[in-house]
LOKEFI-743599 format. One line per 4 residues: number of its first residue (from 1); their letters; for each residue x, y, z of N, C-alpha, C. Coordinates in Angstrom, 2 decimals. Example, Ala and Ser with C-alpha at 12.3 -4.5 7.8 and 13.67 -1.06 7.14 Angstrom:
1) AS) 13.19,-5.69,7.80,12.30,-4.50,7.80,13.20,-3.30,7.80 ~ 12.85,-2.25,7.08,13.67,-1.06,7.14,12.90,0.03,7.87
% end
This chain:
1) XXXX) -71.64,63.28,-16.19,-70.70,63.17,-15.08,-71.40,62.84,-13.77 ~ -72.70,63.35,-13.57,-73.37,62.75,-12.64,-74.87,61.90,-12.96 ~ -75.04,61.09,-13.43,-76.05,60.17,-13.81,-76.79,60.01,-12.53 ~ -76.75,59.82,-11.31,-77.19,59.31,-10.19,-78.12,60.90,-10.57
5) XXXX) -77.52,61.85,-10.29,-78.49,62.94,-9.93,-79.41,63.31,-11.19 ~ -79.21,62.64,-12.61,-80.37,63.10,-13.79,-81.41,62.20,-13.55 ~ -80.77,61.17,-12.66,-81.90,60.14,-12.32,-82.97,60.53,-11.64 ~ -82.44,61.59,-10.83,-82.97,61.31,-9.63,-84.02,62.83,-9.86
9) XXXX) -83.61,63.54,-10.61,-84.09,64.81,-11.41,-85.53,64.12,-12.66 ~ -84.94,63.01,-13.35,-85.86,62.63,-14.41,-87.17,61.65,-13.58 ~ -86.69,61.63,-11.99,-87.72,60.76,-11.80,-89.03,61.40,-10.60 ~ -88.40,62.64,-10.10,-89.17,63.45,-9.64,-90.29,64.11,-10.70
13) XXXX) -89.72,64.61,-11.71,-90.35,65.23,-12.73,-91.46,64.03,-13.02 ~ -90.82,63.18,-13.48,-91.96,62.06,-14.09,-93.17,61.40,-13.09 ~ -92.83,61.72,-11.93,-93.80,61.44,-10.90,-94.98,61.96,-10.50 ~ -94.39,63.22,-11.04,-95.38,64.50,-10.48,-96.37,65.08,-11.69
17) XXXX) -95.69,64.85,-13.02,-95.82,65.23,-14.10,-97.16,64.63,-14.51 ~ -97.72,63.19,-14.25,-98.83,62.65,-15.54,-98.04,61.68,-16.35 ~ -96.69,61.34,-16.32,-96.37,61.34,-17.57,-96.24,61.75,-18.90 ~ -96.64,63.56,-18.61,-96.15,64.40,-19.59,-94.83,64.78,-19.74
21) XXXX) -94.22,64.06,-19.77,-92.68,64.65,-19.80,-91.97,63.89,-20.91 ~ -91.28,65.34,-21.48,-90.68,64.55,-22.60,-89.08,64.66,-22.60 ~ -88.03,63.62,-22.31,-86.80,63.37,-22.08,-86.11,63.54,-23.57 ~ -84.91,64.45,-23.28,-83.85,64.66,-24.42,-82.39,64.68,-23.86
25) XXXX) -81.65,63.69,-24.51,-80.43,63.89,-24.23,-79.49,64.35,-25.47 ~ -79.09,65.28,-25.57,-78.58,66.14,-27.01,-77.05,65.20,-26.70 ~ -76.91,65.10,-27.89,-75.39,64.70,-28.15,-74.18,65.78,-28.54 ~ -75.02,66.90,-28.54,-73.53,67.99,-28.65,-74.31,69.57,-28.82
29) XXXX) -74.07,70.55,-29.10,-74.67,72.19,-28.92,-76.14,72.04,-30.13 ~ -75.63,71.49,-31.71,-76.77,71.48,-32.48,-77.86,70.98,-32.11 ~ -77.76,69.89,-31.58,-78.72,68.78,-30.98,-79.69,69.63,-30.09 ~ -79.11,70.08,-28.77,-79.00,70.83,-28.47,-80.16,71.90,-28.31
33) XXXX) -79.77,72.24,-29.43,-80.35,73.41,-30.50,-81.79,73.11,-30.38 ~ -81.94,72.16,-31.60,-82.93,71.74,-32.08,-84.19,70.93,-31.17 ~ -83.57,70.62,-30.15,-84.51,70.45,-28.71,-85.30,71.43,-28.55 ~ -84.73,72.54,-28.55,-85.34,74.12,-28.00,-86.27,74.04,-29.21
37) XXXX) -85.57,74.03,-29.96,-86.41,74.80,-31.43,-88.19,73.73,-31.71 ~ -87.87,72.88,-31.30,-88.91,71.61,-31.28,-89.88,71.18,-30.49 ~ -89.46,72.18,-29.41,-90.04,72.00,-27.75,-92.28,72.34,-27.90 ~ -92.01,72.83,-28.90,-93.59,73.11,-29.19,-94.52,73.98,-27.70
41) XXXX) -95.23,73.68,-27.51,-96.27,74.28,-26.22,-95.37,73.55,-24.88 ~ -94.05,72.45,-25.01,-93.70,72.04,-23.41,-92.71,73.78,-22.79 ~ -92.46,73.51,-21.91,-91.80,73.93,-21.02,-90.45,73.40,-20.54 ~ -89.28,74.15,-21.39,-88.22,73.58,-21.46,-87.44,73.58,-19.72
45) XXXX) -86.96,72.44,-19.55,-86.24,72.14,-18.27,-84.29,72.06,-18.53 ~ -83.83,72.80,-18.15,-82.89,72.57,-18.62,-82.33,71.42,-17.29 ~ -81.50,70.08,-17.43,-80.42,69.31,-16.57,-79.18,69.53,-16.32 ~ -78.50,70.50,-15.75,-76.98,70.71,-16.20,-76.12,71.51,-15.61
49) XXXX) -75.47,72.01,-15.89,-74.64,73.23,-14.78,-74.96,74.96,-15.57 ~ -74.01,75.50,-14.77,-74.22,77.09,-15.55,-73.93,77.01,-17.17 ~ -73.06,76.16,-17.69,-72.94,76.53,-19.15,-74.00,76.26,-20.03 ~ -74.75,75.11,-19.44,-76.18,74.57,-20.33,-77.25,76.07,-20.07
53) XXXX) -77.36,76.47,-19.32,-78.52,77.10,-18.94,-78.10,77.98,-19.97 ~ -76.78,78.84,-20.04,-76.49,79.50,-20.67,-76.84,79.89,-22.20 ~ -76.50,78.68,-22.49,-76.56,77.86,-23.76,-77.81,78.09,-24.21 ~ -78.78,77.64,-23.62,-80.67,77.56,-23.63,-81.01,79.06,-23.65
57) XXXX) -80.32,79.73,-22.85,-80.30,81.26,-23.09,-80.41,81.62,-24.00 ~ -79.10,81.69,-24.38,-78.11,81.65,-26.12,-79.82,81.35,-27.14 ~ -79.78,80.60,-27.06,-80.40,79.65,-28.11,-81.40,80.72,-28.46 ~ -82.52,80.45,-27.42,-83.50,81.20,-27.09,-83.38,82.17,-27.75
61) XXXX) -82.55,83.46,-27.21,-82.22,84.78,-27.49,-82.26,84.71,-29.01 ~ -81.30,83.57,-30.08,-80.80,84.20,-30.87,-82.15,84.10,-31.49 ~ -83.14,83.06,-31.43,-84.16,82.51,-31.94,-85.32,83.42,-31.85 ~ -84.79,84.96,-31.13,-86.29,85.59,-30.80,-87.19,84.90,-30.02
65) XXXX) -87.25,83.93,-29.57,-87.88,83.52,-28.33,-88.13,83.07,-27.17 ~ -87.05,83.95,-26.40,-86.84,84.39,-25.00,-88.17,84.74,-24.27 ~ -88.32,85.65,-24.87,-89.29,87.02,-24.60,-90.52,86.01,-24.16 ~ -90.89,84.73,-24.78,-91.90,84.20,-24.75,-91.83,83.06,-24.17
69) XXXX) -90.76,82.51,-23.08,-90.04,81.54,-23.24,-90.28,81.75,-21.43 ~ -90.28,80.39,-20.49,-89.98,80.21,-19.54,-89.22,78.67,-18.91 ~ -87.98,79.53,-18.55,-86.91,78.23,-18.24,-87.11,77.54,-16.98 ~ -86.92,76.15,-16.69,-86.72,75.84,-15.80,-85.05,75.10,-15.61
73) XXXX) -84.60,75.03,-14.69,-83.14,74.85,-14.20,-82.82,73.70,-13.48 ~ -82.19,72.58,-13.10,-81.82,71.54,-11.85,-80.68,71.96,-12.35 ~ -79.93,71.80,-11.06,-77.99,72.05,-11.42,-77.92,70.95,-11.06 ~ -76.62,70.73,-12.11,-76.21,68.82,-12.13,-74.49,69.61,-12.54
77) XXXX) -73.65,68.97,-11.95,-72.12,69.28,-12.23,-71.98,69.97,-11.21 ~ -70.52,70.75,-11.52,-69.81,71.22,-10.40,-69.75,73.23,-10.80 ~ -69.96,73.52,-11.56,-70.00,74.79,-12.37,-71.77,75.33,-11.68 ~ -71.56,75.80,-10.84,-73.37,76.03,-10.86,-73.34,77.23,-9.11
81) XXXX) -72.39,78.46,-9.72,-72.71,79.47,-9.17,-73.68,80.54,-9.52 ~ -73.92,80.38,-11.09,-74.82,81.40,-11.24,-76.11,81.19,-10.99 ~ -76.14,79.74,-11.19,-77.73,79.08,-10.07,-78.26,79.70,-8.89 ~ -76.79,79.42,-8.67,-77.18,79.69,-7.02,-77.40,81.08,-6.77
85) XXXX) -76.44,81.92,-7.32,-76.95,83.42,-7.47,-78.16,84.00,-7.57 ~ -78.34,83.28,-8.87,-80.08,83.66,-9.19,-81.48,82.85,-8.14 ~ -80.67,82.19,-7.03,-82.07,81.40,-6.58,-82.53,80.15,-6.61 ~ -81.71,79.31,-7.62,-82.23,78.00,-7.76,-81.31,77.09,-6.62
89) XXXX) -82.29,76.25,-6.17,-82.34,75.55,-5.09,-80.77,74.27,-5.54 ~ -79.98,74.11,-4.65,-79.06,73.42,-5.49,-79.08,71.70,-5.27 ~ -79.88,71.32,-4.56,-80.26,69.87,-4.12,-81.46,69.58,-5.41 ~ -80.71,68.27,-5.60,-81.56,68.18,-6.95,-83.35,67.77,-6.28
93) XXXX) -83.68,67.11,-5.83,-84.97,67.27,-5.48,-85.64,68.35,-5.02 ~ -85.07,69.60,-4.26,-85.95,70.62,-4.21,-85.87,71.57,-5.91 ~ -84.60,71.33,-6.47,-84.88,71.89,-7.35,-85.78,71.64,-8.52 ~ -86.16,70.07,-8.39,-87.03,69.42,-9.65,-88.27,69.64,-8.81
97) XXXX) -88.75,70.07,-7.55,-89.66,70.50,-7.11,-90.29,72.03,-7.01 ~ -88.90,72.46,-7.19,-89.21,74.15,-7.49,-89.44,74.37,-9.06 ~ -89.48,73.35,-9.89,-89.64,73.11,-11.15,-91.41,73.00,-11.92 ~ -91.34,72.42,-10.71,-93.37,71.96,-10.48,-94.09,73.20,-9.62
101) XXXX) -93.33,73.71,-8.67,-94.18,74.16,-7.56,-93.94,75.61,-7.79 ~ -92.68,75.89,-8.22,-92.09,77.68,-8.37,-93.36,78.44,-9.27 ~ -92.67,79.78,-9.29,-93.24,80.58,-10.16,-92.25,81.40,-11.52 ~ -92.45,81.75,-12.11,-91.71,82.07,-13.18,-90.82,83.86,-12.56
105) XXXX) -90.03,83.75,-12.46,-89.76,85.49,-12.59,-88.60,86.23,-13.35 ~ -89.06,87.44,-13.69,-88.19,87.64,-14.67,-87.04,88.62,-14.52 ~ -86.33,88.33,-14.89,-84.75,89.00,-14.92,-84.14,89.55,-15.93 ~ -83.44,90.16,-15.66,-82.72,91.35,-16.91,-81.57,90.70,-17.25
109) XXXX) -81.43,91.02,-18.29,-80.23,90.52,-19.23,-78.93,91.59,-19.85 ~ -77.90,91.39,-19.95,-77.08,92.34,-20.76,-76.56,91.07,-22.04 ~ -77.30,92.57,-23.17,-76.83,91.85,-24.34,-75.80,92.88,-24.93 ~ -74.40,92.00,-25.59,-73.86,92.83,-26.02,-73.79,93.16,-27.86
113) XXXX) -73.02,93.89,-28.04,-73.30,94.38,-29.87,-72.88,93.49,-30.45 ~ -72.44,92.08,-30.28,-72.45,90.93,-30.91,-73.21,89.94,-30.97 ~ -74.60,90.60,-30.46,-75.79,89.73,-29.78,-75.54,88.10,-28.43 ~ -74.45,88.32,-27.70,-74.17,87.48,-27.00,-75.23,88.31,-25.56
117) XXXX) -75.09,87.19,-24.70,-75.91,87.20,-23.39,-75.02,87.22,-22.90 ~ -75.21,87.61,-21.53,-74.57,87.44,-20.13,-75.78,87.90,-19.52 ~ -75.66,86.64,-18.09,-77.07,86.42,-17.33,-76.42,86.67,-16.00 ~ -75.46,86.94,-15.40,-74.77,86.98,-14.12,-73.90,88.35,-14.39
121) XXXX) -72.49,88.04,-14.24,-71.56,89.30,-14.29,-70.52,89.44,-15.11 ~ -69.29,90.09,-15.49,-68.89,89.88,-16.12,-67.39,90.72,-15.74 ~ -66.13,90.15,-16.12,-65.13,90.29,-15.60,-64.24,91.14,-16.44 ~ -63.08,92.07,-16.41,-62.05,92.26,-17.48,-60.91,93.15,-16.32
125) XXXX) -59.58,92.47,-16.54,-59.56,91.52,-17.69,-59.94,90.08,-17.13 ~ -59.74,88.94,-18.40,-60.68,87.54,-17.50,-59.57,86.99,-16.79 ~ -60.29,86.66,-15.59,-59.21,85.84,-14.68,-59.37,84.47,-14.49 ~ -58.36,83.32,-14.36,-58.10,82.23,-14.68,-59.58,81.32,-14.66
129) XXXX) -60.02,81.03,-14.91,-60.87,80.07,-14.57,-61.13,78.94,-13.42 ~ -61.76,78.74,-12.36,-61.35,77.44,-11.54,-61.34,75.97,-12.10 ~ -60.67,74.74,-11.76,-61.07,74.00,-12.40,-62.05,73.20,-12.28 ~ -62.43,72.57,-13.48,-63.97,72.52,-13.03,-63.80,70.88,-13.51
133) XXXX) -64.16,69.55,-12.53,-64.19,68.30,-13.54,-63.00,67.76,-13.67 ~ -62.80,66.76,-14.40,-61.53,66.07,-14.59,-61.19,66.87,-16.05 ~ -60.12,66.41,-16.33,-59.15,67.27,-17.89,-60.11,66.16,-19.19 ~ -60.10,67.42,-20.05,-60.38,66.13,-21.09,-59.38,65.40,-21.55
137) XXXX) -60.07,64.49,-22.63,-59.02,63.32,-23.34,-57.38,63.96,-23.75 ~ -57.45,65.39,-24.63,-56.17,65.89,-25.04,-55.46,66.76,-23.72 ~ -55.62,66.66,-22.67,-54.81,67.47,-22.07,-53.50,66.57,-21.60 ~ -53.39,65.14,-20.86,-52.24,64.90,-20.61,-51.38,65.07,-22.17
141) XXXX) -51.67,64.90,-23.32,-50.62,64.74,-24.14,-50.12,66.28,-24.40 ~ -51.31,66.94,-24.25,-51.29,68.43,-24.65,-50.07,69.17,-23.51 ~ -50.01,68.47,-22.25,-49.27,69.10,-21.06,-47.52,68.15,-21.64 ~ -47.71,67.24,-21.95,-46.46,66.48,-22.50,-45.65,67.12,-23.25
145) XXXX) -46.68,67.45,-24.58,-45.87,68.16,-25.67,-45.54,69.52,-25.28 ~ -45.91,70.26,-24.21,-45.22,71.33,-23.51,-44.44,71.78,-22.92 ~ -44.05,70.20,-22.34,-42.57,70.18,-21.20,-41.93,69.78,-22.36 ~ -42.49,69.00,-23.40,-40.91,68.46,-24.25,-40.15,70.07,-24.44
149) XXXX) -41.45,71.27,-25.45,-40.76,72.36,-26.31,-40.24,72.77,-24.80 ~ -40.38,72.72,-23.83,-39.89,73.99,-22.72,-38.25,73.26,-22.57 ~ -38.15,72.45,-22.74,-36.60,71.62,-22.79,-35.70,72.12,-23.70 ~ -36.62,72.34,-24.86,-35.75,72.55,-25.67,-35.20,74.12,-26.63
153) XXXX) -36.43,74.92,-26.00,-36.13,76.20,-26.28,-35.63,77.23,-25.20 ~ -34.89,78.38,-25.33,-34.36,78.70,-24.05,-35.53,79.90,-23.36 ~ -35.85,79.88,-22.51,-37.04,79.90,-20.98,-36.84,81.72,-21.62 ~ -38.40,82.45,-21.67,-38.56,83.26,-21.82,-39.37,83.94,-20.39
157) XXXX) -38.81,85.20,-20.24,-39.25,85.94,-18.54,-41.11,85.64,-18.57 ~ -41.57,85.24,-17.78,-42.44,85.56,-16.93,-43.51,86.26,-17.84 ~ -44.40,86.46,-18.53,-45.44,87.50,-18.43,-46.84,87.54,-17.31 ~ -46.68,88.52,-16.70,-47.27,89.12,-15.62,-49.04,90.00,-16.27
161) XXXX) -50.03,89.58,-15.72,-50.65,90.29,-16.73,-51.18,91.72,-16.66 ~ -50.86,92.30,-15.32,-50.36,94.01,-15.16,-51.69,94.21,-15.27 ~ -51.41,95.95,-15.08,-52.55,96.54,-15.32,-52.91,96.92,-16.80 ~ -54.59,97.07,-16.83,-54.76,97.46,-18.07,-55.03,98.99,-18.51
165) XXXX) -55.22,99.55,-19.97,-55.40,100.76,-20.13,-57.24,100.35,-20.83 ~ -58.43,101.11,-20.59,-59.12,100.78,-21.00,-60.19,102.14,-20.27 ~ -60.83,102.24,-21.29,-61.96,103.26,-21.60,-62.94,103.23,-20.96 ~ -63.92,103.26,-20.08,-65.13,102.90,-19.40,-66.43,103.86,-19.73
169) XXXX) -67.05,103.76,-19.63,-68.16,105.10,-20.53,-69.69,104.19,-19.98 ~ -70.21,104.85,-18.97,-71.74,104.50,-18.51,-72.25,105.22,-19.19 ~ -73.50,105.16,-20.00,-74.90,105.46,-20.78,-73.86,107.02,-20.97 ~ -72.99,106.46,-21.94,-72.28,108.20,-22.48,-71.33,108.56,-21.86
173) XXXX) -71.57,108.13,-20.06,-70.55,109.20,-20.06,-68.87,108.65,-19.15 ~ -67.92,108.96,-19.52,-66.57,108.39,-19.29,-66.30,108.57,-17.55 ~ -66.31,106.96,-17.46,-65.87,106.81,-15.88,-64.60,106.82,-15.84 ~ -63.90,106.00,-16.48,-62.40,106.41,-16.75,-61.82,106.03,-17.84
177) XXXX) -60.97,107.01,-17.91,-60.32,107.18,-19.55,-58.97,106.10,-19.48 ~ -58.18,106.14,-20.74,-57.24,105.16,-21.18,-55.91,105.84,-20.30 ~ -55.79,106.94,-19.62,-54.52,107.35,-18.60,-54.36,107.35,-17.54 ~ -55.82,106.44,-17.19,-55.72,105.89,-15.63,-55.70,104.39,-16.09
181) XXXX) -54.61,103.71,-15.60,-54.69,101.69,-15.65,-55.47,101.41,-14.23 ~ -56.05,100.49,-15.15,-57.18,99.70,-14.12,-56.49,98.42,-13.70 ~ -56.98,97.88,-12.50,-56.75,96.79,-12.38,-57.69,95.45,-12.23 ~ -59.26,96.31,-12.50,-60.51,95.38,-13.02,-61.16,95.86,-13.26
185) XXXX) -62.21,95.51,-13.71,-63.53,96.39,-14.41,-65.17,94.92,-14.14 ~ -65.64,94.95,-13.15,-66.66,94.26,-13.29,-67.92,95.12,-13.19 ~ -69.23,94.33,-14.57,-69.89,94.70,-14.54,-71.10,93.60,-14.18 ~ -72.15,93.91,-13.43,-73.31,92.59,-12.84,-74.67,93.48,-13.07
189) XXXX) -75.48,92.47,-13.49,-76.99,92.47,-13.73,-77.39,92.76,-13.03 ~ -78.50,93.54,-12.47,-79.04,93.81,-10.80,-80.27,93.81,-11.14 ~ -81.71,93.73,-10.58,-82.74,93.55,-10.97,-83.19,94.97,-10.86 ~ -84.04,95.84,-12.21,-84.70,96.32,-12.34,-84.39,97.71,-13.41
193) XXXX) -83.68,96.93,-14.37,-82.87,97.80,-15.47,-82.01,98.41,-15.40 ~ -80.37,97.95,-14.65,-79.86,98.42,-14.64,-78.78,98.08,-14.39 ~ -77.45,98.09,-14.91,-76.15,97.06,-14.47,-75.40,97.75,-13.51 ~ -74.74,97.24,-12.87,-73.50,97.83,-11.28,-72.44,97.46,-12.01
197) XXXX) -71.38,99.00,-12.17,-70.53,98.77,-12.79,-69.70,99.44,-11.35 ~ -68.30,98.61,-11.65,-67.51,98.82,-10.38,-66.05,98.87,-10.84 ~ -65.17,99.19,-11.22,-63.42,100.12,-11.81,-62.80,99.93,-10.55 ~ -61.76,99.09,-10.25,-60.60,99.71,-9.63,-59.53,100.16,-10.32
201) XXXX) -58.92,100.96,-10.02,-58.37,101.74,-10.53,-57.04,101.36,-9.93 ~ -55.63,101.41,-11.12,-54.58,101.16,-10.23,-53.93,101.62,-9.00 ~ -53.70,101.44,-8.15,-53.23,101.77,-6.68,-51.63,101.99,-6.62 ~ -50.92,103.18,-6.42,-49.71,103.83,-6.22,-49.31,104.17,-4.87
205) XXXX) -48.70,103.35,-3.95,-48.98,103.94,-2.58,-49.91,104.02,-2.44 ~ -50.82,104.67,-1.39,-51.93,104.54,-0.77,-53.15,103.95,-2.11 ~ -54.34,103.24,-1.40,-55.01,102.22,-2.23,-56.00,103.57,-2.88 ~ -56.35,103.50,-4.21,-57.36,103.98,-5.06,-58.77,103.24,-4.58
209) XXXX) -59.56,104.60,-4.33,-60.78,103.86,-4.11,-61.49,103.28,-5.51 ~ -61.95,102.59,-5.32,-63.15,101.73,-6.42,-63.80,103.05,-6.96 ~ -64.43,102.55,-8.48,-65.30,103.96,-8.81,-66.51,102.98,-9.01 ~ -67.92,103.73,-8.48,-68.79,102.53,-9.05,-69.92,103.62,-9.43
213) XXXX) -71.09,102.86,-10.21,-72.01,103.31,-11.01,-73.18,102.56,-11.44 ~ -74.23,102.98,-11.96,-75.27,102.08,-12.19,-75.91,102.82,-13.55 ~ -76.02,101.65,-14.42,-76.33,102.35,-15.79,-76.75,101.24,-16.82 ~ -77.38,102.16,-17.94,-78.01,100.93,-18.44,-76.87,100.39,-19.80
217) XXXX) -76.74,101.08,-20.28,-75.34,100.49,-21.39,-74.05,100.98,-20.84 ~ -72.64,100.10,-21.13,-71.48,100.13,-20.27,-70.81,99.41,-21.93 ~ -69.99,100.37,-21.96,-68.73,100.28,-23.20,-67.68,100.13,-22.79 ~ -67.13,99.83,-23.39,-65.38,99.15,-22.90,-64.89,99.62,-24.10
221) XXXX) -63.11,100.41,-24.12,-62.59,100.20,-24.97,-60.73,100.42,-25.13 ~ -60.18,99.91,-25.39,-58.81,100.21,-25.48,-58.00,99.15,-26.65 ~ -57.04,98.94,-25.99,-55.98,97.76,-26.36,-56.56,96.34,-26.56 ~ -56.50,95.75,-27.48,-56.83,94.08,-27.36,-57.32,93.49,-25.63
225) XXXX) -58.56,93.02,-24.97,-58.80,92.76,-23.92,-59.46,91.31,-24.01 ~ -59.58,91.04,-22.97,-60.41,89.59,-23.05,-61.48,89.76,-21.62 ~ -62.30,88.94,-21.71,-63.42,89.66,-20.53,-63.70,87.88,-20.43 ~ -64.46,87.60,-19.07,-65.20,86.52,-18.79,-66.30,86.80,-17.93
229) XXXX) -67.07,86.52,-18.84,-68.61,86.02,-19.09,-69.56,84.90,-18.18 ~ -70.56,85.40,-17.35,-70.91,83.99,-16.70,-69.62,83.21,-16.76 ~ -69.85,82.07,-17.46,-68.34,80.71,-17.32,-67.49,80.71,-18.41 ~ -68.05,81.56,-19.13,-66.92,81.77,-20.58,-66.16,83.13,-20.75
233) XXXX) -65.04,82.68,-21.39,-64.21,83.97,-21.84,-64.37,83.89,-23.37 ~ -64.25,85.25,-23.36,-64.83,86.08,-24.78,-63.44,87.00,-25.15 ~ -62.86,87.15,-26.21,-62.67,88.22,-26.87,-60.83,87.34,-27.77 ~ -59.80,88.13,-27.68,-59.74,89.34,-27.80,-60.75,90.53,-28.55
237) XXXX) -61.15,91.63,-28.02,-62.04,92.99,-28.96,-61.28,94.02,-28.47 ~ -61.30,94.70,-28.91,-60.78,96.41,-28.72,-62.06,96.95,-28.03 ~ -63.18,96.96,-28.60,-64.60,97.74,-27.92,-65.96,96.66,-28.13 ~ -66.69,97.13,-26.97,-67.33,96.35,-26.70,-68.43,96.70,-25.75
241) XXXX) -69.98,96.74,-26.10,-70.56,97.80,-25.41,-71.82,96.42,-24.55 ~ -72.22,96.88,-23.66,-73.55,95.80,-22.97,-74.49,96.79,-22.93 ~ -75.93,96.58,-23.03,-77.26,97.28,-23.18,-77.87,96.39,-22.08 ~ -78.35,96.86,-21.22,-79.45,95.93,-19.83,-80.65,96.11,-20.79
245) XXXX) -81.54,94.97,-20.68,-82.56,94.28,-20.87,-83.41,94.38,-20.30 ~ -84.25,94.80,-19.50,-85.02,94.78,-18.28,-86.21,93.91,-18.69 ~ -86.15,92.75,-17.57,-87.06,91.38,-17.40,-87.00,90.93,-18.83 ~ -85.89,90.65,-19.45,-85.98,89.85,-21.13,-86.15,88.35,-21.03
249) XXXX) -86.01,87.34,-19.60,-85.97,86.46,-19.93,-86.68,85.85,-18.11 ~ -86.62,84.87,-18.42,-87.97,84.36,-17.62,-87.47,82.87,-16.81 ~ -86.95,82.84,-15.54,-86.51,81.79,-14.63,-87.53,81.06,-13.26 ~ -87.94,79.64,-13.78,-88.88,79.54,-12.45,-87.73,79.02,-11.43
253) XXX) -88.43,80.07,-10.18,-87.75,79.90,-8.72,-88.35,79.40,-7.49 ~ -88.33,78.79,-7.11,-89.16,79.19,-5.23,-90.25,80.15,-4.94 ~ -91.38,79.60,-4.79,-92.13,80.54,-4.43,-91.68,81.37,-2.95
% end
């Protein structure tokens, strides 16, 4: 979607590099894959927005070799807050320069009991997504065939998505139980083993203060939920626990 800027990313690198640089353009997640898995003694660069990095995460992680592993990042697209969160420079030339010139540092991870990552924060329940890009190929027909059925079946009320009932439990112990409804639950990575977990709690007349906490595993559990993840949504699960990582994975930044 932006070619001008991989250009302009593949040609800093190659300048500075020797001509050690070795260019991959994966044609879909396997491809992908097998980049990482193939990468030998280089130093993988990822080109892309938050979902690629993610992805390289992913990979990494499932592959057991994170731990040994140091990423580098340029954000290319429009998706690229968790970049910026973590530090990486968002102009593609300082970032293919903080690529050469940075230092590696390492950051904590929450992995959850399905062995998935999350490298930023994480939401429940998940809220809409922004849009990101133009629609793909199936959405005008997909939005078509929606107004036809809404014509023709008769209009059902509204669902509202309310508050939820849901379990909260830091390293054991219950922040709030299933008879208080929440009206969010975010939990975020913070550097130095340990996640910031933060509950609002539903508000009746006067506003409920926030409950917050810092801990290293954070369980979730109730009714069917859905949570969003860095840029993805995950679930429906009933329970669902995160374990912090401390320094599991390895990002060069700015000196």
């Amino acid at each position: 979607m932006d070619g001008e800027s991989v250009r302009i990313a593949k040609d800093v690198l190659c300048a500075r590099s020797c001509g050690s640089v070795k260019i991959c353009l994966p044609d879909g997640p396997e491809e992908f894959a097998r980049a990482l898995q193939r990468r030998g003694s280089r130093r993988p660069v990822v080109v892309g927005d938050d979902r690629a990095l993610l992805r390289a995460v992913s990979v990494l992680h499932r592959e057991r070799e994170l731990a040994s592993s140091v990423l580098s990042l340029i954000p290319v697209g429009t998706l690229n807050q968790l970049a910026q969160a973590l530090g990486v420079p968002s102009g593609t030339v300082a970032a293919a320069s903080a690529v050469l010139d940075g230092e590696a540092r390492q950051l904590d991870l929450l992995v959850d009991d399905s062995d998935g990552v999350v490298l930023g924060d994480l939401r429940i329940p998940a809220l809409p997504a922004a849009a990101h890009g133009p629609d793909p190929w199936w959405a005008p027909p997909l939005r078509t065939c929606q107004s036809l059925v809404r014509t023709l079946v008769r209009p059902s009320p509204a669902a509202s998505p309310g508050p939820s009932r849901l379990r909260v439990e830091v390293d054991g112990v219950t922040l709030v139980d299933l008879d208080q409804p929440v009206e969010d639950v975010c939990v975020a990575t913070s550097w130095g083993g340990f996640a910031r977990i933060e509950v609002r709690p539903t508000s009746v007349g006067a506003a409920a203060p926030a409950l917050r906490a810092r801990a290293r595993t954070v369980t979730v559990s109730g009714p069917d939920f859905r949570y969003r993840a860095d840029a993805l949504t995950a679930g429906p699960v009933r329970t669902r626990t995160w374990t912090v990582r401390a320094g599991a994975w390895a990002l060069t930044l700015p000196r």
